[in-house]
C-alpha positions, -999 to +999 in steps of 0.1 A: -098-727+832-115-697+826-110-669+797-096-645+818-066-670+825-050-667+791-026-638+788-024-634+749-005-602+746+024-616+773+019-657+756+009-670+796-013-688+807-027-694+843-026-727+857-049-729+889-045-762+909-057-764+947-060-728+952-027-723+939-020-707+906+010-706+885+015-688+849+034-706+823+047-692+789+030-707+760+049-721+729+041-699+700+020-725+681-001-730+715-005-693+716-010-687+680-040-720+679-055-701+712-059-673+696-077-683+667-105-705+688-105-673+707-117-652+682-133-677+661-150-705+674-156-699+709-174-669+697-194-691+679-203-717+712-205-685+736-243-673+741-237-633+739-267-625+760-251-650+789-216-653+783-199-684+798-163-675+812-153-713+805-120-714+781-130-741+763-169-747+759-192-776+744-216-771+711-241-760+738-219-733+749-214-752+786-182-753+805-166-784+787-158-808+813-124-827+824-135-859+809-149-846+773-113-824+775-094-855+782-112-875+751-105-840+729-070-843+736-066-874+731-080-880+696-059-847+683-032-865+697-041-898+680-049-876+646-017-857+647+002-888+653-014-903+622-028-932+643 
């Protein structure tokens, strides 16, 4: 998922699978949490002089990959659950 796939203004995002893409409408707290990574710390991970299109990018400033995404979610899911 790249930057360019999050529609902040109109709360959608695009959801690309096999060549075939599909917006959703994002709750406000997803849009409102988005928003803030946006402009906050993703600015932070993104190299200005070679800016990664990634969303969602590692310390490095790399693409962050399926599996480190799937880990991510799972211990904020995990932390929010008090677990």
């Amino acid at each position: 998922m790249n930057l360019d796939d999050v529609d902040l203004s109109n709360s959608r995002i695009k959801i690309k699978h096999n060549e075939v893409s599909t917006e959703i409408i994002m709750p406000r707290s997803v849009e409102i949490a988005l928003k803030a990574y946006i402009n906050e710390d993703r600015k932070e991970l993104n190299d200005s002089q070679n800016p990664n299109p990634a969303l969602f990018l590692t310390r490095r400033g790399d693409r962050m990959s399926i599996r480190n995404m799937q880990h991510m979610l799972k211990f904020y899911k995990e932390f929010a659950l008090g677990k």
